[in-house]
Backbone bond lengths (Angstrom), bond angles and torsions (degrees), N, CA, C in turn:
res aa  C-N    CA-C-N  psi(-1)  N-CA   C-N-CA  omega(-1)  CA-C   N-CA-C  phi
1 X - - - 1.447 - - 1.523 110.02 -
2 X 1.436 123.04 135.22 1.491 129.31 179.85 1.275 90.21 -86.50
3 X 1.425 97.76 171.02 1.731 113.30 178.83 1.742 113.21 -66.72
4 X 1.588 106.62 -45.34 1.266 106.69 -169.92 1.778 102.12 -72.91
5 X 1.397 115.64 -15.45 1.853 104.51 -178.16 2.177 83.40 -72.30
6 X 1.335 129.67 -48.78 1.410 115.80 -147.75 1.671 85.29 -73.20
7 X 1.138 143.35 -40.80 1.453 146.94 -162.51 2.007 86.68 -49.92
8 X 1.383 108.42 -85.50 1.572 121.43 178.81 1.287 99.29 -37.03
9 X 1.387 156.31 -69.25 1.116 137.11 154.13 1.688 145.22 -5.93
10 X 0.926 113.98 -58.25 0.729 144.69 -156.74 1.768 99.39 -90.29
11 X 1.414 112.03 -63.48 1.368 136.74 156.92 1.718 114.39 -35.12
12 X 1.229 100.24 -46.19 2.037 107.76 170.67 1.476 108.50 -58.43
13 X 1.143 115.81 -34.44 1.545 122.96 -134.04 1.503 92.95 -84.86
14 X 1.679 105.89 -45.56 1.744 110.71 -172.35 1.192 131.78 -54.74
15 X 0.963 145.02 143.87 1.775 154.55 -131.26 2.101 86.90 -89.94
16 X 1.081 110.93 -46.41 1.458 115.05 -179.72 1.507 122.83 -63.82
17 X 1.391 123.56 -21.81 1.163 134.15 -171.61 1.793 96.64 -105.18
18 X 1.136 127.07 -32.87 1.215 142.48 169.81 1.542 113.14 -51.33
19 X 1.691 108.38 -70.34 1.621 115.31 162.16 1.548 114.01 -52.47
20 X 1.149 136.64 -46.00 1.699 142.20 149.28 1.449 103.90 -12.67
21 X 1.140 109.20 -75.76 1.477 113.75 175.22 1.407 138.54 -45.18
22 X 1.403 94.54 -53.55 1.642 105.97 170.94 1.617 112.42 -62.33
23 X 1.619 114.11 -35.83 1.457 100.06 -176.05 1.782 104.95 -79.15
24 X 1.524 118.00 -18.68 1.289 108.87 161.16 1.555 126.66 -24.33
25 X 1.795 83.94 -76.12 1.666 107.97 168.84 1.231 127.62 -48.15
26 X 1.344 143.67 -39.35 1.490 155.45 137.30 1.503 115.93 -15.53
27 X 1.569 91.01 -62.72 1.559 103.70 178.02 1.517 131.15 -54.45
28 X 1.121 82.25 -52.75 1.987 89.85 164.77 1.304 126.04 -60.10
29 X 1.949 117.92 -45.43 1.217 120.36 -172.77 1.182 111.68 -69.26
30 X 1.182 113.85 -24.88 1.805 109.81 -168.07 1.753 96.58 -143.82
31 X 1.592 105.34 125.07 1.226 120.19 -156.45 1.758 108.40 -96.72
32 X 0.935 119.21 101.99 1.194 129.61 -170.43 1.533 125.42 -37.04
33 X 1.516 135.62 154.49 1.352 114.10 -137.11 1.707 82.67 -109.03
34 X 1.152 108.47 175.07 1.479 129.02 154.95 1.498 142.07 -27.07
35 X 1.569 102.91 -47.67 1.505 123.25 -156.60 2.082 81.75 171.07
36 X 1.614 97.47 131.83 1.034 120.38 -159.67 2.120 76.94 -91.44
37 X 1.340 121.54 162.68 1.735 129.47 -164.35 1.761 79.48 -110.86
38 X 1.145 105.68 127.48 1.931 122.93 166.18 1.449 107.11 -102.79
39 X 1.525 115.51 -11.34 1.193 96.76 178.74 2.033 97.80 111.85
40 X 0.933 116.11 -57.96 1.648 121.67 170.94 1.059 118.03 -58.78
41 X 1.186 133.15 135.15 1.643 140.76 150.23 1.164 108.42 -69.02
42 X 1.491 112.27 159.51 1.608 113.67 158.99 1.724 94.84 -103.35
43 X 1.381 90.97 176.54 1.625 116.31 -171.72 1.317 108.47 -50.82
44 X 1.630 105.15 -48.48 1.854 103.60 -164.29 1.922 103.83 -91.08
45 X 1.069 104.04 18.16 1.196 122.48 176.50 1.442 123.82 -91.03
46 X 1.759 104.94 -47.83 1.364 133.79 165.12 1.940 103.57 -72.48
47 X 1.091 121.57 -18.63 1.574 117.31 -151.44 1.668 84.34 -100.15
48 X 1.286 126.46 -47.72 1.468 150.89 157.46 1.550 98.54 -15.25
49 X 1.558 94.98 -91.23 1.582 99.06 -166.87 1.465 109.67 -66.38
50 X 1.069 134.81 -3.07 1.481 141.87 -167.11 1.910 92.94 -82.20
51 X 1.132 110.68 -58.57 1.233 131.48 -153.82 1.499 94.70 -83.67
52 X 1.688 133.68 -26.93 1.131 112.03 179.40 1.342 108.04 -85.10
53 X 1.331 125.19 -11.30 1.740 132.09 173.98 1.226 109.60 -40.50
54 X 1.806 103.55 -65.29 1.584 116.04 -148.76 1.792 87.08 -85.56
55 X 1.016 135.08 18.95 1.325 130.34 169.01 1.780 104.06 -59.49
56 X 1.492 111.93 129.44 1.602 109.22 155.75 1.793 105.33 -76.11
57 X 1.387 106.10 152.79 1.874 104.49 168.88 1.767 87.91 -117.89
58 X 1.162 119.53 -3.96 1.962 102.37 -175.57 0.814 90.17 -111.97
59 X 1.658 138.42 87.17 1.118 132.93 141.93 1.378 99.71 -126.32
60 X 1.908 105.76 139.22 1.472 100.94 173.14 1.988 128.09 -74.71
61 X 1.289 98.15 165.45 1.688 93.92 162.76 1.433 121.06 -54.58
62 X 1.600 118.79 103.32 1.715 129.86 172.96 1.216 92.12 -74.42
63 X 1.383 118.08 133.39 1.834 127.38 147.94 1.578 95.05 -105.52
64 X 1.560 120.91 154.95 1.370 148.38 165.74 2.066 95.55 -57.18
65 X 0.891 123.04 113.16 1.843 117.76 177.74 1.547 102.31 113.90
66 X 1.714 124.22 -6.80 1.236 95.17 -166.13 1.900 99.32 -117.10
67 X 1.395 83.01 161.91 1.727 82.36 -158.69 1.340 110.79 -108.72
68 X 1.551 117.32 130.91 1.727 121.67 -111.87 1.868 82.04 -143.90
69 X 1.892 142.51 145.98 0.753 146.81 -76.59 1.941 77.87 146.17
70 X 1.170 109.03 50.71 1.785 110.29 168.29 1.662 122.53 -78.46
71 X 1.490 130.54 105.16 1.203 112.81 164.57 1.071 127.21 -63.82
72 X 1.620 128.08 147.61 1.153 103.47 -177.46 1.637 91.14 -140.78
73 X 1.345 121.16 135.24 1.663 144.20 -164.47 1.367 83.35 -79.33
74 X 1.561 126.66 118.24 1.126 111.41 160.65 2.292 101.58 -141.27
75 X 1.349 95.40 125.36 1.762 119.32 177.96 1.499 112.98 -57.01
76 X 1.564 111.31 114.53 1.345 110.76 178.76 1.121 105.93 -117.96
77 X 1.631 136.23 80.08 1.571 115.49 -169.13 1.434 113.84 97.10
78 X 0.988 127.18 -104.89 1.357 136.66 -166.91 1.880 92.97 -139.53
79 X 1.399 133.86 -45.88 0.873 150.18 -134.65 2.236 92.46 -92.51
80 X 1.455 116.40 133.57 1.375 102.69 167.24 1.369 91.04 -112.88
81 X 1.759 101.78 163.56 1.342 111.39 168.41 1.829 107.77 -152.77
82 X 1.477 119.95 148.72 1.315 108.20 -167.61 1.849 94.35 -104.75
83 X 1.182 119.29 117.22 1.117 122.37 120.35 1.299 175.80 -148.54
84 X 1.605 129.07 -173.00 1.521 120.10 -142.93 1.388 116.19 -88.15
85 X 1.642 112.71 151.44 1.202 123.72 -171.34 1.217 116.00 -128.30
86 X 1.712 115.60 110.13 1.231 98.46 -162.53 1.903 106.73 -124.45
87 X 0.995 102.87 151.76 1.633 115.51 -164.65 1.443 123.41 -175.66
88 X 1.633 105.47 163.27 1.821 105.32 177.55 1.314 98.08 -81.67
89 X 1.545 115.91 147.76 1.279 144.91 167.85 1.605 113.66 -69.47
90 X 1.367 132.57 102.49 1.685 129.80 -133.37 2.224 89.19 -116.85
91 X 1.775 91.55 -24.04 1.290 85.99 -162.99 1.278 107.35 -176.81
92 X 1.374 128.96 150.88 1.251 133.89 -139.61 1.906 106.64 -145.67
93 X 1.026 124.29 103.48 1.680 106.22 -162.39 1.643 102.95 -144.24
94 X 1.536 117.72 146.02 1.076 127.29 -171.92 1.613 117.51 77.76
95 X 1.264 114.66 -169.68 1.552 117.67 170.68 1.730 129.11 -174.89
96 X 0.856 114.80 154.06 1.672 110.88 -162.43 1.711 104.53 71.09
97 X 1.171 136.16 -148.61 1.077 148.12 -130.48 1.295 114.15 -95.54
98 X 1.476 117.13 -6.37 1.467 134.31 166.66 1.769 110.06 -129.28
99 X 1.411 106.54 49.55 1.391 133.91 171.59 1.639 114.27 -73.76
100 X 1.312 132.90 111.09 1.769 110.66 -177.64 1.304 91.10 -141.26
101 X 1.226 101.69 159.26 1.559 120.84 172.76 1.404 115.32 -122.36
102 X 1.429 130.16 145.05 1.086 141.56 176.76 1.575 132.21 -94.10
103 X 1.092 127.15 78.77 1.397 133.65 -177.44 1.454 140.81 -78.70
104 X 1.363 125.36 111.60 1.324 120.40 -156.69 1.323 113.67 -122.51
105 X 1.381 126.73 134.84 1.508 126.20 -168.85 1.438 91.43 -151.88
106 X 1.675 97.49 165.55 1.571 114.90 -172.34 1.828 86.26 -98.37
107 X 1.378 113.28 150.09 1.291 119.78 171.27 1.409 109.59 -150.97
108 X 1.145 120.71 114.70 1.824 128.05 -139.43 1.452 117.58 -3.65
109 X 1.516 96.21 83.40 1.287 114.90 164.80 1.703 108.63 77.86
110 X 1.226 110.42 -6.42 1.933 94.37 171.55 1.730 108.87 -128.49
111 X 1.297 93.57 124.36 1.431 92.41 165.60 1.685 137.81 -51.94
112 X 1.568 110.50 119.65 1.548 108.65 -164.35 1.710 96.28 -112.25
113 X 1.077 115.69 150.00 1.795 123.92 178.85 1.372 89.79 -119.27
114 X 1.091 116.41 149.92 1.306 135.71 156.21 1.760 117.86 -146.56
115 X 1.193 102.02 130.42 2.149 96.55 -178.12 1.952 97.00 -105.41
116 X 1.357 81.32 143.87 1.459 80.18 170.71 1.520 99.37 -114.58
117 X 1.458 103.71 166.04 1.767 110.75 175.63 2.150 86.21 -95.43
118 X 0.973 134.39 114.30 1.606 137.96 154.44 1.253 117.46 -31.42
119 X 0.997 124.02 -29.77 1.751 131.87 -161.67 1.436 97.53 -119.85
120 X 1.215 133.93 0.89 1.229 122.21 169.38 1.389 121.34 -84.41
121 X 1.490 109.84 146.97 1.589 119.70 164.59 1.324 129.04 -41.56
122 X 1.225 126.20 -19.93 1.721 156.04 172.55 1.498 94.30 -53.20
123 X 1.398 117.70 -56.30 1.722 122.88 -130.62 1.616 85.60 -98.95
124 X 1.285 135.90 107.93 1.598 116.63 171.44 1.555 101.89 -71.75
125 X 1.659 108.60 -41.13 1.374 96.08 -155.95 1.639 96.93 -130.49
126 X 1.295 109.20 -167.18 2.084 128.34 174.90 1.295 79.42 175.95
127 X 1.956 76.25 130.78 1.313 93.93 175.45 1.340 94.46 -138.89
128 X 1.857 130.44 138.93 1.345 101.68 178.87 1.772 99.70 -106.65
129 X 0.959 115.19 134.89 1.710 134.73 145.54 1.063 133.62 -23.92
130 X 1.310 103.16 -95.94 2.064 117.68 158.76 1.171 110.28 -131.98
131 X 1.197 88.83 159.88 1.570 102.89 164.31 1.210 142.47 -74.47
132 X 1.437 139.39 138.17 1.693 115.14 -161.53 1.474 99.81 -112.05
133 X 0.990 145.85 172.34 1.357 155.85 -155.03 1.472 103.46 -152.12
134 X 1.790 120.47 85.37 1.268 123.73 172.79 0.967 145.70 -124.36
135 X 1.668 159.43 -177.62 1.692 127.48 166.67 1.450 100.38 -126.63
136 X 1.416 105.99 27.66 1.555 94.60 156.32 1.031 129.65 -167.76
137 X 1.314 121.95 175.51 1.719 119.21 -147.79 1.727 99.43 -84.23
138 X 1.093 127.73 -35.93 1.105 108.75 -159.23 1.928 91.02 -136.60
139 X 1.197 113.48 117.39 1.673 130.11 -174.74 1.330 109.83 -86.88
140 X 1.529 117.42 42.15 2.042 118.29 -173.27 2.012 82.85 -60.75
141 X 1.345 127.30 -51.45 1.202 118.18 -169.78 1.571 137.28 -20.66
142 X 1.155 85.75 -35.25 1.704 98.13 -165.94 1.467 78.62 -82.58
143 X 1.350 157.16 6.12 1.264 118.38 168.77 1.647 111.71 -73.66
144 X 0.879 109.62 -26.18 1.560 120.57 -170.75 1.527 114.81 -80.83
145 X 1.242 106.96 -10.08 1.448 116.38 163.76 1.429 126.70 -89.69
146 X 1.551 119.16 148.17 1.248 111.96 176.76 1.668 117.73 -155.81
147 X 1.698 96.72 141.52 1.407 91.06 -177.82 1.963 97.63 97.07
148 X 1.193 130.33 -175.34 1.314 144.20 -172.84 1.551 108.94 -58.02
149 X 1.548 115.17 5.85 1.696 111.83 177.73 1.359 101.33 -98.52
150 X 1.598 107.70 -9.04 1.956 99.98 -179.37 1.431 90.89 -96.38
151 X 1.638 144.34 37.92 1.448 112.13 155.59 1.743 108.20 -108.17
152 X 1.528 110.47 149.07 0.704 144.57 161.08 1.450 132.97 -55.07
153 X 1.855 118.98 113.83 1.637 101.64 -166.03 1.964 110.09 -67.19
154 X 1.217 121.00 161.61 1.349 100.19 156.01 1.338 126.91 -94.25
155 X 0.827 122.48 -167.19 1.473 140.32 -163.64 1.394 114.83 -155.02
156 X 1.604 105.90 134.34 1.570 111.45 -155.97 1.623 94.93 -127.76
157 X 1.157 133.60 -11.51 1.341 126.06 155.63 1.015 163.41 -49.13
158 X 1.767 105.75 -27.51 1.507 145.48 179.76 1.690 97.91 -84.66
């Protein structure tokens, strides 16, 4: 044996070069994180989980054309009562938790829009009706129509 094989020897053997090793092995198996957890959130962290709470999960699939049956919670006094709003779906905007839809119906003789926010406390319910059959995303058209040119074909596929 040369000196430098007993040196390397010798060098393996010590409790320090030993722990060296093992955190080698550590290191590889399990891949170290990002940002070590202190215990704090950040803001968009808190805004995150905040926002996945007030999420509805029973709401059905809205398409833009389909004609939709909105409750709407509305305060008389002390007293609540839900009711329904029903209309074609004209337009569809945003997503996740500031999701709204735009609903338009004739109501003696004048066309009224109303958007709802989906995820709001307002809306108890959506219900969809029929289906509309359209080629485009956003139906401002039908305002300019009147009488039997604002209906909508259905659609039996959805």
């Amino acid at each position: 044996m040369t000196t430098e094989e007993t040196v390397e020897a010798t060098a393996a053997e010590t409790p320090v070069a030993e722990a060296a090793e093992a955190q080698d092995a550590a290191a590889v198996a399990a891949p170290a994180t990002s940002a070590p957890t202190t215990g704090k959130l950040c803001a968009a962290d808190l805004i995150r989980a905040f926002e996945a709470e007030q999420l509805k999960s029973d709401l059905p699939e809205i398409y833009v054309g389909d004609t939709v049956k909105v409750g709407v919670r509305i305060r008389e006094g002390n007293k609540e009562r839900v009711q329904p709003y029903e209309g074609v779906v004209i337009a569809k905007r945003h997503g996740g938790l500031n999701e709204t839809i735009t609903v338009r119906r004739i109501f003696q003789g004048v066309g009224v829009e109303r958007v709802f926010m989906l995820h709001s406390p307002q809306v108890a319910s959506v219900k969809v009706e029929r289906r509309g059959k359209v080629r485009r995303a956003k139906l401002f058209y039908l305002r300019d129509r009147v009488g039997k040119a604002t209906r909508v074909k259905q659609r039996f596929d959805r």
